[in-house]
C-alpha positions in Angstrom: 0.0 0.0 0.0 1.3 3.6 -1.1 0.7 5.4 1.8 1.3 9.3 3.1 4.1 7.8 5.4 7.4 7.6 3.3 9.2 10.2 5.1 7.6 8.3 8.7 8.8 4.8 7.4 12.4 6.0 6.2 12.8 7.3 9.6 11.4 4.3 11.6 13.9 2.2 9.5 16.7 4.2 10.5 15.9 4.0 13.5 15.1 0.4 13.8 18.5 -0.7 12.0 20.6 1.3 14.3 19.0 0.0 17.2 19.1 -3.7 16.3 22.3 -3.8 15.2 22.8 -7.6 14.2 19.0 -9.3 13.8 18.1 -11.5 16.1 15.6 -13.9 15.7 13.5 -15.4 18.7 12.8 -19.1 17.5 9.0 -19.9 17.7 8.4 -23.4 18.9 9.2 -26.3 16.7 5.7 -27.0 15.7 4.8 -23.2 14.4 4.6 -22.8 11.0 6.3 -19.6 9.6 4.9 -19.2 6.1 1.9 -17.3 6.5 -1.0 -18.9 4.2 -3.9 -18.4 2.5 -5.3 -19.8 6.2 -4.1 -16.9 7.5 -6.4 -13.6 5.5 -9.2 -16.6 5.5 -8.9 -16.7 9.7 -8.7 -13.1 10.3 -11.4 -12.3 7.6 -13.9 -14.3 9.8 -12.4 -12.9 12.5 -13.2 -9.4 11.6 -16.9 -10.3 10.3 -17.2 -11.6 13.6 -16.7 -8.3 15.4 -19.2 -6.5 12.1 -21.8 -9.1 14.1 -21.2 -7.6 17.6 -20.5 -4.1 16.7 -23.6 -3.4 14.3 -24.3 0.4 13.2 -23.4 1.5 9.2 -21.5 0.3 6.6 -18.9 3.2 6.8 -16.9 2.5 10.2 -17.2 -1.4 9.2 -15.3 -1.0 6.0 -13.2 1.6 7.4 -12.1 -1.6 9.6 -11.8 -3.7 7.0 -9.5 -1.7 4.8 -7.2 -0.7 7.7 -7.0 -4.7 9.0 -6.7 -6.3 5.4 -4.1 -3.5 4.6 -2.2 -4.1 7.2 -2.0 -8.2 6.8 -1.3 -7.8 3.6 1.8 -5.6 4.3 2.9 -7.9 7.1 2.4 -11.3 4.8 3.8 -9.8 1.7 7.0 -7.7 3.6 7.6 -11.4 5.7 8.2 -13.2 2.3 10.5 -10.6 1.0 12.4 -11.2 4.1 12.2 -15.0 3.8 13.4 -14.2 0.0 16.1 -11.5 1.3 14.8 -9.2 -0.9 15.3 -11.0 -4.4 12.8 -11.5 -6.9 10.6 -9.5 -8.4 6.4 -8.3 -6.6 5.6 -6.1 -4.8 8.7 -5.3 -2.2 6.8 -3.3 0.7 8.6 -1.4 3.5 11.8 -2.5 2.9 11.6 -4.6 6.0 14.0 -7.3 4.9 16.7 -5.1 5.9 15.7 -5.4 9.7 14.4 -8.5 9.7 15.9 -11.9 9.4 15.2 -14.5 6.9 13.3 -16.5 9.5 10.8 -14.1 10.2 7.3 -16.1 11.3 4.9 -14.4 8.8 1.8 -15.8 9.9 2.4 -14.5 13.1 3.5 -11.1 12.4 -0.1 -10.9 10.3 -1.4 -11.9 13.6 0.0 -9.0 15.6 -0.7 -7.1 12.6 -4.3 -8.2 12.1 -5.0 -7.7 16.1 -3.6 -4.6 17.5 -4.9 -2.7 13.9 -8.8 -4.2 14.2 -8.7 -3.4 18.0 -7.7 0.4 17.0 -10.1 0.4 14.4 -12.8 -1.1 16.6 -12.0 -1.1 20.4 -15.8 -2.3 21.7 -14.0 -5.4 20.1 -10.8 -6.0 22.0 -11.6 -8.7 24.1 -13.1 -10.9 21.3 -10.5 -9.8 19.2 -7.7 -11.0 21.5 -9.3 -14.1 22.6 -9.4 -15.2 18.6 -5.7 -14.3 19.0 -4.7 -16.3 21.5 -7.0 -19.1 20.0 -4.6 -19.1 17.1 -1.6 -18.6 18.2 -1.6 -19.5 22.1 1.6 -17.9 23.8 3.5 -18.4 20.2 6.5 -15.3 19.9 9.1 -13.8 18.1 11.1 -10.6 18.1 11.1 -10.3 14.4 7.6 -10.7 13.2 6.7 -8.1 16.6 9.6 -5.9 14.7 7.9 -6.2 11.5 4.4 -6.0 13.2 4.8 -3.1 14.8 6.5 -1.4 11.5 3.2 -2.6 9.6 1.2 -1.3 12.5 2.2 2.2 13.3 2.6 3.5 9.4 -1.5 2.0 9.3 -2.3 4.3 12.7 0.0 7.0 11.2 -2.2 7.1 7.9 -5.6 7.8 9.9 -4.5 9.8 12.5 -7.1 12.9 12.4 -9.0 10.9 9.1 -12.5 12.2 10.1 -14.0 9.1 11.8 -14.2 10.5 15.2 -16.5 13.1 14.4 -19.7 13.7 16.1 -21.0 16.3 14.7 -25.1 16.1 14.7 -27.6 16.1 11.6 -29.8 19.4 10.8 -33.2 18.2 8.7 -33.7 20.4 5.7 -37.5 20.2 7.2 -38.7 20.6 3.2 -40.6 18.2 0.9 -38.3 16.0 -0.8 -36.0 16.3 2.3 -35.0 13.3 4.8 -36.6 12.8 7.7 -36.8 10.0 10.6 -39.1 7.3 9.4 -40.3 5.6 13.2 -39.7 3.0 15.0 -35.8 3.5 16.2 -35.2 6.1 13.4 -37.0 8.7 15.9 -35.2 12.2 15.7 -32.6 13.6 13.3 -30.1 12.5 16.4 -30.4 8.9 15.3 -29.4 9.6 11.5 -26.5 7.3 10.7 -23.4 8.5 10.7 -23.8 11.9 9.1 -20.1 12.7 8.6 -18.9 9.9 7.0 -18.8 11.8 3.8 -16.2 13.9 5.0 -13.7 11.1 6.1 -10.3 10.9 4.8 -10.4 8.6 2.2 -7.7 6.1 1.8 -7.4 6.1 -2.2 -9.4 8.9 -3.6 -8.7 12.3 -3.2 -11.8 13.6 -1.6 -15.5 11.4 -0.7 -16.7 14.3 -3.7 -14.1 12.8 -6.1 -16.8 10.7 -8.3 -19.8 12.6 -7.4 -22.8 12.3 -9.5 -24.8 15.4 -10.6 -28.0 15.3 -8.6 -30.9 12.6 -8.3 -32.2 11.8 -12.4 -30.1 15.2 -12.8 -31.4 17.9 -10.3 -30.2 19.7 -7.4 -33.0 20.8 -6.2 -35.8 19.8 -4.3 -38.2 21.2 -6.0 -37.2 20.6 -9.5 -36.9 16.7 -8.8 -39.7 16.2 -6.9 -42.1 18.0 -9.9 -40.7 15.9 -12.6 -41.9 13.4 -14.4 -38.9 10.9 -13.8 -39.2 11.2 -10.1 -43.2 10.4 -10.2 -42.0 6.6 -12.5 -39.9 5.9 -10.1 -41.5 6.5 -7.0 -44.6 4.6 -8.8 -41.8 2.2 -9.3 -41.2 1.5 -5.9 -44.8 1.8 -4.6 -45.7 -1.2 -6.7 -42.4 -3.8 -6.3 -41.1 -2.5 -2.6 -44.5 -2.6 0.0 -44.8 -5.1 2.1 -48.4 -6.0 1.7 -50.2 -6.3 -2.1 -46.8 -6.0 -4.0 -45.5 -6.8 -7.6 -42.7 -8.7 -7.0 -42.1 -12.2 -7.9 -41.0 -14.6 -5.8 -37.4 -14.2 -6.7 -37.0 -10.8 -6.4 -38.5 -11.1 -2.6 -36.2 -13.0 -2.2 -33.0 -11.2 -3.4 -34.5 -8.5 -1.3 -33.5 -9.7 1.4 -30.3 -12.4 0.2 -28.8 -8.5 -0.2 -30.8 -6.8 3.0 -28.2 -7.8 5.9 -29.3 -4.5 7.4 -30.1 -5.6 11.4 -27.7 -5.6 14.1 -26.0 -9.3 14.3 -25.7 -9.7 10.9 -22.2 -9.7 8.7 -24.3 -6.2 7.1 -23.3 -5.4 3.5 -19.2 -5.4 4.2 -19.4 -8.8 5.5 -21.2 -10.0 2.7 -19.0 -8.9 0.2 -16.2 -10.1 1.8 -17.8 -14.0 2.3 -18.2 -13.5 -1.5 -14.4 -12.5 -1.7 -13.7 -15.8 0.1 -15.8 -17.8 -2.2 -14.3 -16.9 -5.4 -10.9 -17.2 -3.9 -10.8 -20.2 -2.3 -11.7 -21.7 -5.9 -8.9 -19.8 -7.5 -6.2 -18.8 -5.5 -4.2 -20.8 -3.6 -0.8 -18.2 -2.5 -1.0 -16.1 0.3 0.5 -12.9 -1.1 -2.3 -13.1 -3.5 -5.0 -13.4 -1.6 -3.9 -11.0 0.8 -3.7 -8.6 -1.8 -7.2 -9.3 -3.4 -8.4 -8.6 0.1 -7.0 -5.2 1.0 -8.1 -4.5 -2.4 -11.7 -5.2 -1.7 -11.3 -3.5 1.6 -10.0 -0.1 0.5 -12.3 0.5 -2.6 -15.3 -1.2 -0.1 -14.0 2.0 2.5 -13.9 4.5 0.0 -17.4 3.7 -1.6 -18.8 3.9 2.0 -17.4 7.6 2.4 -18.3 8.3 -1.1 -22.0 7.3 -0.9 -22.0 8.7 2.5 -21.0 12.1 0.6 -23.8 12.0 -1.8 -26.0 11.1 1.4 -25.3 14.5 3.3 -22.8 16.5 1.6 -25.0 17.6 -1.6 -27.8 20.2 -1.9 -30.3 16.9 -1.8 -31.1 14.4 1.4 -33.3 12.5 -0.2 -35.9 11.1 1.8 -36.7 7.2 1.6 -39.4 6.1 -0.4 -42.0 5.9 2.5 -42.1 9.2 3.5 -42.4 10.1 -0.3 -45.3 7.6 -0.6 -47.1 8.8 2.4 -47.0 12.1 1.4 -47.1 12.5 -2.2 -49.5 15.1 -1.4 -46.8 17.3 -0.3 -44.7 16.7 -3.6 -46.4 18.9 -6.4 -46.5 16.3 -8.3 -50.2 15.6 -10.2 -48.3 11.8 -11.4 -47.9 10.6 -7.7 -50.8 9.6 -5.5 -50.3 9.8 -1.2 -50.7 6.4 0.6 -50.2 7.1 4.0 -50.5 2.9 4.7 -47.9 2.3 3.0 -44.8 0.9 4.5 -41.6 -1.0 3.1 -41.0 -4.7 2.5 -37.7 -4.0 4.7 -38.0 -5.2 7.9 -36.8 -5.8 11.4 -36.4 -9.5 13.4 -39.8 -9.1 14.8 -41.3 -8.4 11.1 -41.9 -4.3 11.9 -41.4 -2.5 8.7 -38.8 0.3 8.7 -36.3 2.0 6.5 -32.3 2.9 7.3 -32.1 5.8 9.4 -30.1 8.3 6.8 -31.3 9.6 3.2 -32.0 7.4 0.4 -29.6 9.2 -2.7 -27.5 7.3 -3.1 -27.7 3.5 -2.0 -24.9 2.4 0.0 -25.1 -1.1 -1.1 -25.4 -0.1 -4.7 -21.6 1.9 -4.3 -20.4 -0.8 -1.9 -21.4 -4.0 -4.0 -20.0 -1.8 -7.4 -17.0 -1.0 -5.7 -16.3 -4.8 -4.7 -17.4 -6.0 -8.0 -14.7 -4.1 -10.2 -12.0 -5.3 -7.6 -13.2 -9.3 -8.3 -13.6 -8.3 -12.3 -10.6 -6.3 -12.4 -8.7 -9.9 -10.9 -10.3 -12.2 -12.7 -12.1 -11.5 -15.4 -16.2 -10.8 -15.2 -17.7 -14.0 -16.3 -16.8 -16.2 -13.2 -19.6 -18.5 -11.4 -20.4 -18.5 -7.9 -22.7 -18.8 -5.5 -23.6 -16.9 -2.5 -25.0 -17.0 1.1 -26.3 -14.8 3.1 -27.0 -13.8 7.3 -30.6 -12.1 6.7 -32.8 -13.7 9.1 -35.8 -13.1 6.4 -33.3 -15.7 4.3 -32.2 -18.5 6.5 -30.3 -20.9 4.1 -30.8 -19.3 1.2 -28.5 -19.0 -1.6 -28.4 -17.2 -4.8 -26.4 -18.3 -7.9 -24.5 -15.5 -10.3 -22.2 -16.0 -13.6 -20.3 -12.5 -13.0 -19.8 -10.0 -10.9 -21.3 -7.7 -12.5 -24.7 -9.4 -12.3 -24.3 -9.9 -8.5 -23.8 -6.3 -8.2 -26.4 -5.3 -10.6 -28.9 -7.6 -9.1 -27.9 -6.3 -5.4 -28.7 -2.6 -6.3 -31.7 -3.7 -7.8 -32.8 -5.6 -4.8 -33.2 -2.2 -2.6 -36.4 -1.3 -4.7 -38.1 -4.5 -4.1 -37.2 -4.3 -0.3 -38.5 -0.9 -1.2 -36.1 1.6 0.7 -34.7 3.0 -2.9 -35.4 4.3 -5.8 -34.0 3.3 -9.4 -31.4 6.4 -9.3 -30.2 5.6 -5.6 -28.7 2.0 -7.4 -27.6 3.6 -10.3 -25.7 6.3 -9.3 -24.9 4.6 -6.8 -23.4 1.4 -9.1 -21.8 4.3 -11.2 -19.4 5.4 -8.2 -18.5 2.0 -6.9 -17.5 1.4 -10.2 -15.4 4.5 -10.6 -13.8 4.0 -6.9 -12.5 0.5 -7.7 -11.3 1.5 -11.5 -9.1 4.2 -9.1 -8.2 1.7 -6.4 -7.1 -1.2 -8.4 -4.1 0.2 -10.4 -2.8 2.3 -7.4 -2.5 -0.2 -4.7 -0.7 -3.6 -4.0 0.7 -3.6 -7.4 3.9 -5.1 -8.8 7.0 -3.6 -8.4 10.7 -4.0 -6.9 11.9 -0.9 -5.9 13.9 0.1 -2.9 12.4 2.5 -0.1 14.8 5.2 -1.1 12.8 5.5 -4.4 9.4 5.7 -3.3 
């Protein structure tokens, strides 16, 4: 990963070299293996959707975690091979850290330091789960050299998003318009409980800015007004008033159920991040079998997956438009100016909670999160392998218990995910496509620019 750290990492280096003097190596016991595998991004992948389970809330700070803990094993697995190697051969030669460490560096532990001190940062509510899946792995296993590398790994990652944004608390304002957002019930009460309203303003950890790939409006407009008079807003809210209630719909029975294979919106499930990255699994396991590569697919997934959170979050809250979710625009078309929409205030969405109570996410509905999300992780997987590649997918909705869903590309998974917000009816067409468009646009940025090939040393950074 090309990070904002060059001038920290030279430093750190020095330092490290002079201190070390000749490397030392702390043998791990007899039985450890010290070739990080493809075992190791598989174990601390479920790891982390473990603590997406317990931790809950949006899709932002989630990937956020995923990006920072996949980066970070990557570095540690990759930089622990080109110690192994002593720096010969041609890939990706990150960090430079064969020059401090020795050529018995035990990578799948170093990944393991790396993988648990960087998710507990990223997540702290986690730290005791996070450190009891340690210890399940690796008991009271040690060495000085993957700690060295570790720590390297560790501190350039916590370097990087020092002051990125996330912290913010920084409250919601309601445009109090029609057209605007507002809380839709249930636990989506006051404009206190909106979801993470400054995500959009994060630090990204690829793009230049979350407004980098920003679309022009809603079907065009900026205005509330404008869009809610037209005639493409009325077909698509008509749209989803027909396929997305939850009583006296026009779905199929498939699309129900892709509704909610894609939903993963409660609390205790994997949500949307999770999802994509059991998917990432998946399709590797079947085609990838080294560990450098695998890593690398990963903290691809996870960075473009982060930066399509804060660039959907953008759109969200950061534009002249919070669009408000299709329910409040059903129930009171009345409001909209619009002679082509009709008011049902009865109507509620096919999206609901464990105890079957309709509601809709508690932030605005341009543009759909899963839509950028799912985009963004589908030009990763095409951008790797090619876009005609058959799999089969599960999902944790508790509407979908066992169910899985077959696709022949990624594309179609993606597609068919964006789609699948209408008929759970908490988006319009526009939220997916717009939405689709960035994700696609974030991963076509991500993939060149990080985790490539190259042999280079540090000095030429």
């Amino acid at each position: 990963m090309q990070r904002s750290v060059r001038r920290w990492l030279v430093g750190a280096l020095t330092a490290a070299m002079a201190s070390a003097g000749a490397v030392t190596v702390t043998p791990p016991p007899a039985s450890a293996d010290l070739t990080a595998t493809a075992d190791t991004v598989y174990y601390w992948n479920s790891v982390l959707q473990e603590t997406f389970r317990r931790q809950g809330g949006g899709p932002g700070p989630l990937a956020r975690a995923a990006a920072i803990m996949h980066a970070g094993v990557h570095d540690a697995i990759n930089s622990a091979w080109w110690s192994t190697q002593q720096g010969v051969g041609n890939g990706y030669h990150n960090y430079g850290v064969d020059w401090i460490v020795g050529p018995q560096v035990d990578g799948d532990l170093a990944a393991g330091y790396t993988a648990r001190d960087l998710l507990v940062a990223a997540l702290p509510a986690q730290a005791a789960y996070v450190q009891q899946a340690f210890t399940d792995r690796y008991g009271t296993r040690s060495q000085t050299d993957a700690r060295r590398l570790a720590d390297l790994v560790i501190n350039g990652d916590k370097y990087d998003r020092v002051g990125d944004g996330s912290a913010d608390t920084t409250s919601y304002t309601l445009d109090n318009v029609p057209g605007a957002w507002r809380p839709t019930g249930n636990t989506c009460l006051t404009a206190a409980n909106a979801v993470d309203p400054h995500w959009g303003a994060v630090k990204p950890f690829s793009l230049t800015s979350g407004s980098q790939f920003r679309r022009s409006g809603p079907a065009g407009y900026t205005s509330y007004s404008a869009l809610l008079s037209s005639s493409a807003y009325a077909t698509q809210v008509n749209e989803v008033k027909a396929l997305g209630r939850a009583t006296g719909s026009t779905r199929t029975a498939d699309q129900t159920q892709a509704a909610w294979f894609w939903a993963n919106d409660l609390d205790g499930t994997y949500k949307p991040p999770g999802q994509y990255l059991a998917l990432t699994e998946t399709v590797s396991r079947a085609r990838l079998t080294e560990a450098r590569q695998v890593a690398r697919l990963f903290a691809r997934v996870g960075l473009a997956m982060a930066d399509a959170s804060i660039a959907a979050w953008d759109e969200k809250y950061r534009t002249s438009l919070d669009l408000w979710r299709p329910e409040t625009a059903i129930q009171l078309a009345d409001t909209d100016n619009n002679p082509a929409t009709v008011a049902d205030p009865a109507w509620r969405p096919l999206s609901a909670d464990r105890s079957n109570v309709s509601f809709s996410p508690c932030f605005p509905a341009w543009v759909s999160g899963h839509a950028t999300i799912g985009a963004a992780w589908a030009g990763i997987m095409r951008s790797t392998f090619g876009d005609a590649v058959s799999f089969v997918g599960r999902t944790e909705d508790p509407h979908a218990v066992g169910v899985t869903r077959s696709f022949t590309s990624f594309t179609q998974a993606a597609t068919e995910n964006a789609r699948s917000r209408i008929y759970l009816g908490v988006h319009y067409s526009f939220d997916g496509d717009d939405g689709q468009a960035i994700g696609y646009d974030v991963a076509s940025w991500v993939y060149p620019r990080h985790f490539g090939t190259f042999n280079c040393p540090i000095t030429c950074w």
